[in-house]
C-alpha positions, 0 to 999 in steps of 0.5 A, spaced: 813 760 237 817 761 231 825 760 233 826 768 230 821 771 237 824 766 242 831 769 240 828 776 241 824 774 247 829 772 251 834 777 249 830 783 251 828 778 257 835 779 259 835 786 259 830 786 263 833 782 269 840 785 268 836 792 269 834 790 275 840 787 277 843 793 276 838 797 280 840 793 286 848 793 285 847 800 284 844 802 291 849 798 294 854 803 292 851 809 290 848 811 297 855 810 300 857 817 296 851 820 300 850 817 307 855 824 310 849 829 308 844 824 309 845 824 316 847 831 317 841 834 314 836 828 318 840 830 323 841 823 325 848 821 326 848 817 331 844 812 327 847 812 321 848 805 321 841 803 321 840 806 314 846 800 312 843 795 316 836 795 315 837 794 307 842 789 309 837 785 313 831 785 309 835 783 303 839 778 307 833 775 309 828 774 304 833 771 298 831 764 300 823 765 301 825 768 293 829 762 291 821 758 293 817 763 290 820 761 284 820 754 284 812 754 285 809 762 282 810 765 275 818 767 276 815 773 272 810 777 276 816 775 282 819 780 278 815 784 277 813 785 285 821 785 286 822 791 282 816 794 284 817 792 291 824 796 291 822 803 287 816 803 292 822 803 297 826 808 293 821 813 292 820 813 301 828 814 301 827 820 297 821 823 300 824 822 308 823 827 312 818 830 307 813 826 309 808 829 315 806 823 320 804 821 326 808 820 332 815 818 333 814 816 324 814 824 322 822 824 324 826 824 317 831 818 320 825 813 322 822 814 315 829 812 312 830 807 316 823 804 314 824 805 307 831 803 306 828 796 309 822 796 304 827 797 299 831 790 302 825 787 300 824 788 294 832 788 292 833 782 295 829 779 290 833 783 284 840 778 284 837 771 286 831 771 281 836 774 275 840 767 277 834 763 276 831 766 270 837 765 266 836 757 268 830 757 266 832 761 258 838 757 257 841 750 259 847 749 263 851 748 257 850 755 254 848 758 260 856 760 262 857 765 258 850 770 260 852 768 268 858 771 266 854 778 264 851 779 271 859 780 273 859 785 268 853 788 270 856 788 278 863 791 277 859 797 271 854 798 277 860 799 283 864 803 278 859 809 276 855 808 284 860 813 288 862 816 281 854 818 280 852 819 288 858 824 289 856 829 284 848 827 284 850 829 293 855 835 291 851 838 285 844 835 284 841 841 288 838 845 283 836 840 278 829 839 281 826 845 285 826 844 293 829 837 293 836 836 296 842 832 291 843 826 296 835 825 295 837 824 287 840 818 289 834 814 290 831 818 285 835 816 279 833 809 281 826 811 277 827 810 271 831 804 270 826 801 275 820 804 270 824 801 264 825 794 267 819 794 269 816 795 261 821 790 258 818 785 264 810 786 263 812 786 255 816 782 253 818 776 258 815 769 259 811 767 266 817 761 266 811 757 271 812 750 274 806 747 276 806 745 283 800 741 286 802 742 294 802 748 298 809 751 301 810 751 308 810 758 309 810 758 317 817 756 316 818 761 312 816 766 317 821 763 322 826 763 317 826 771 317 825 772 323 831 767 325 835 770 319 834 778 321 835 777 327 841 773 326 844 778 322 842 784 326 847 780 331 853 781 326 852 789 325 850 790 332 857 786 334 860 790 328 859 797 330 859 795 338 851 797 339 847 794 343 852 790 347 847 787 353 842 784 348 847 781 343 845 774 346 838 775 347 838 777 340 843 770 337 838 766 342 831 768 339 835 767 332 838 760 333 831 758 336 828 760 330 832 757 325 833 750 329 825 750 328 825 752 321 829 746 320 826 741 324 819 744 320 822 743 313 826 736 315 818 734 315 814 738 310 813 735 304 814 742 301 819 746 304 821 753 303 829 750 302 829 742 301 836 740 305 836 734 301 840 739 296 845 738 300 846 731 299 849 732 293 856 732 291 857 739 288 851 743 292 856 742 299 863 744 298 860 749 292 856 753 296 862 752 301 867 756 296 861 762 295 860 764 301 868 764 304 870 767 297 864 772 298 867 774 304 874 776 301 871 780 296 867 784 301 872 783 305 878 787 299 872 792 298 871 794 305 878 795 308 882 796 301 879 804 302 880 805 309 887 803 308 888 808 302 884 814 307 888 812 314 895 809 311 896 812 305 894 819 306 889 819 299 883 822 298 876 818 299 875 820 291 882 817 290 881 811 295 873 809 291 877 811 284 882 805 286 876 799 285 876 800 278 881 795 276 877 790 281 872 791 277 875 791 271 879 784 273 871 782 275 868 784 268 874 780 264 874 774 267 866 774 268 865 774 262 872 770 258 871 764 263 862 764 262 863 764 254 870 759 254 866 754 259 859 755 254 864 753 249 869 748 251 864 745 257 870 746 263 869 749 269 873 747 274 879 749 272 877 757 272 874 756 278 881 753 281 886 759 276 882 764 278 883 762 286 890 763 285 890 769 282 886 772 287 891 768 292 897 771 288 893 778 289 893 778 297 900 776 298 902 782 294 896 786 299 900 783 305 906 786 303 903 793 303 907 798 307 907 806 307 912 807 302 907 802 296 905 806 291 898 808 289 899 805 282 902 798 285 896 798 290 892 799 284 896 794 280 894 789 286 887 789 286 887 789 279 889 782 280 885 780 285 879 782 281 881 777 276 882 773 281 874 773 283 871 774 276 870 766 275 866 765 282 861 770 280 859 765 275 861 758 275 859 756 282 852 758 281 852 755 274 855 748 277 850 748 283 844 749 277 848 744 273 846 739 278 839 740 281 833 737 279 830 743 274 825 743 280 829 745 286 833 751 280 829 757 284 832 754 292 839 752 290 840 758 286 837 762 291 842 759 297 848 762 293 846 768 292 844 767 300 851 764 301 855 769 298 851 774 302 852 772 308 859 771 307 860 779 306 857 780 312 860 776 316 866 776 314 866 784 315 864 782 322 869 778 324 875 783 319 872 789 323 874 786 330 881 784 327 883 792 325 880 794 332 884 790 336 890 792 332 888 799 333 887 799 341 894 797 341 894 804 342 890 805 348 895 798 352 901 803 350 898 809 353 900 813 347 897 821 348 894 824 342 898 830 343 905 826 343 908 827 336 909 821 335 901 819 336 899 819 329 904 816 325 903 810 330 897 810 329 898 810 322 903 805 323 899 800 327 893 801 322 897 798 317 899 793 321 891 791 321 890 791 314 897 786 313 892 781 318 886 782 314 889 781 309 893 775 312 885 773 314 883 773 307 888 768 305 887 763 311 879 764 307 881 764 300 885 757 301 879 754 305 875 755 298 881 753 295 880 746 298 872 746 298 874 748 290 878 741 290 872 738 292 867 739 287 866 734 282 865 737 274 860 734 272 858 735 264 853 740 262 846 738 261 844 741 253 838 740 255 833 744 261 832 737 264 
């Protein structure tokens, strides 16, 4: 093909992957907007988590069985699928309730709760195969600057996904006759979804390498099954549900995962090979995703729920406040993507970007009730400039050191990484804010006694000043694994 089509292919290829990228980040804030009439008109409040976990779980889990699926099949028809996958699991969510079914499936949260894991599914594959993609169109030294898109991609998706969820929610009742608004928020997944998906059959390239051995899929089965359970463990210790069959749970779920390994220690085609991690870079790299992964969920979580219960703002107010993370996101995003592409130094954004965001949680640690709205804003802003350049640059690093037939695995493992370091750190930093709530229990204070809520308040800031001292301890620890990861030069060539 003439280089003139090979420009526009990949270009309109691009909008594709990031349309479904932005599908994916998009659900993931959107829905947030609309989960209080969700659950009052499903009458399901006291499931309410399980829409949450189900997507989680199901997203979580099968983003390494995508990163092997896209080393051995046509990347495009797994995209394909993925899109598909996710918009089938859209239009579910939207119909629940409507939906006559037999039994115990005729109830409108049970058909949520499934629907919401079809589309985790489908969305699991939406980020990874975006990264993957991407290696196949371009070498590592130009790839930076179109990685540094998708944090783009992301920060524009968490910016207009509570914006478009409250006003589809509180206004949307009229728009179609006899659908609810908050149904509109999986709806509006439709078109972009039906778009990606046009620009994918026509214009993308199948991006297939031959394999001549069959994947061991059987540990791939323990693989999932060890990962959802695994994770069904941390939202179940999170929320505080299902206390008694926590450790049944996180049995069943290392017994999986110890299996898989033994499998894929011995398969000549395992769904992740383990020998990645040998390597120089792949280790402390993929060490750095997942503790950095964990801040940023981490300042996105409880950064609100400071604003709401210390502040005294508005949850409009507390959403509005993200938007210089996000910004601070985008800018670094792209700026370190495009100067690593031309100058081929990554390193030291990766270390001036942790820095930063060092420099943004120290200020976030000194929070009081008297700090101003605009400094808090001021705050995270910083942070997010600081948390630009890991969107890209450690992906970038890994793929710059994997064999191009590994590509699809190690990819897949980083966005894995990042992923599970969300979860787990809101695991561990909703255990943190609880303990420095309960304090009101050891001091016996009596919710009728004046004084009750302004302790409560008081002791509800202290417990964010320790999340955020915890996401210092976690910054730094990435900071080091950062240290460690040597820069190696950016092949010009795909192999």
């Amino acid at each position: 093909m003439s280089p003139e089509i090979e420009i526009r292919q990949r270009t309109l290829t691009l909008l594709a992957i990031f349309l479904a990228m932005f599908l994916g980040a998009l659900d993931q804030t959107i829905v947030a907007a609309a989960m209080p009439r969700i659950v009052a008109d499903l009458h399901g409040i006291n499931r309410f988590a399980w829409i949450a976990t189900a997507y989680l779980t199901a997203s979580t889990a099968l983003i390494p069985i995508y990163g092997k699926l896209a080393d051995v099949y046509s990347k495009r028809a797994i995209e394909i699928f993925a899109v598909s996958l996710f918009l089938l699991g859209s239009i579910l969510c939207g119909f629940a309730g409507k939906i006559p079914l037999p039994g115990a499936l005729d109830d409108g949260m049970t058909q949520l709760i499934i629907a919401r894991a079809i589309q985790g599914l489908g969305g699991a594959g939406l980020f990874a195969l975006a990264f993957i993609i991407i290696a196949d169109l371009f070498p590592p030294a130009e790839r930076g600057r179109y990685q540094g898109y998708t944090g783009a991609v992301f920060a524009a998706a968490s910016v207009l996904g509570p914006t478009l969820g409250g006003l589809l929610t509180d206004h949307g009742n009229g728009l179609i006759p006899g659908i609810e608004g908050w149904r509109l928020v999986f709806f509006v997944n439709i078109p972009f979804g039906a778009l990606a998906l046009w620009f994918i059959i026509k214009f993308m390239p199948q991006l297939t390498r031959p394999q001549t051995k069959r994947p061991d899929w059987i540990s791939g089965g323990f693989l999932i099954v060890g990962l959802s359970l695994f994770v069904l463990t941390l939202q179940s210790f999170r929320t505080g549900a299902g206390s008694p069959h926590l450790l049944w749970l996180i049995s069943i779920a290392l017994i999986a995962l110890v299996i898989f390994m033994v499998r894929s220690l011995r398969h000549p085609q395992p769904i992740l090979n383990f020998s990645l991690f040998k390597g120089p870079v792949f280790g402390p790299a993929v060490a750095a995703i997942f503790l950095l992964g964990g801040a940023f969920i981490g300042i996105v979580i409880f950064e609100p729920l400071y604003i709401v219960n210390v502040m005294k703002l508005s949850a409009t107010d507390a959403g509005m406040s993200l938007i210089p993370l996000s910004l601070g996101v985008v800018t670094t995003s792209i700026l370190s993507g495009r100067m690593v592409s031309r100058f081929g130094h990554y390193k030291l954004w990766m270390l001036t970007g942790i820095v930063l965001l060092l420099c943004g949680l120290l200020l976030l640690t000194n929070m009081s009730e008297r700090t101003s709205y605009h400094a808090l804003m001021i705050y995270l802003g910083i942070c997010g400039l600081g948390i630009g350049p890991s969107m890209p640059l450690y992906t970038l690093a890994i793929q710059n050191a994997t064999p191009v037939q590994f590509i699809g695995q190690a990819t897949a493992i980083c966005q894995f990484f990042r992923q599970i370091g969300g979860v787990i750190a809101a695991s561990i930093l909703g255990l943190v804010l609880n303990l420095s709530i309960n304090h009101l229990n050891s001091v016996r204070a009596n919710p009728a006694d004046q004084n009750y809520a302004a302790l409560r308040v008081h002791l509800f800031a202290i417990g964010t000043g320790r999340i955020f001292e915890t996401l210092i301890f976690m910054v730094a620890a990435g900071l080091v694994a950062t240290l460690f990861v040597p820069e190696l030069p950016l092949r010009k060539r795909h192999g």
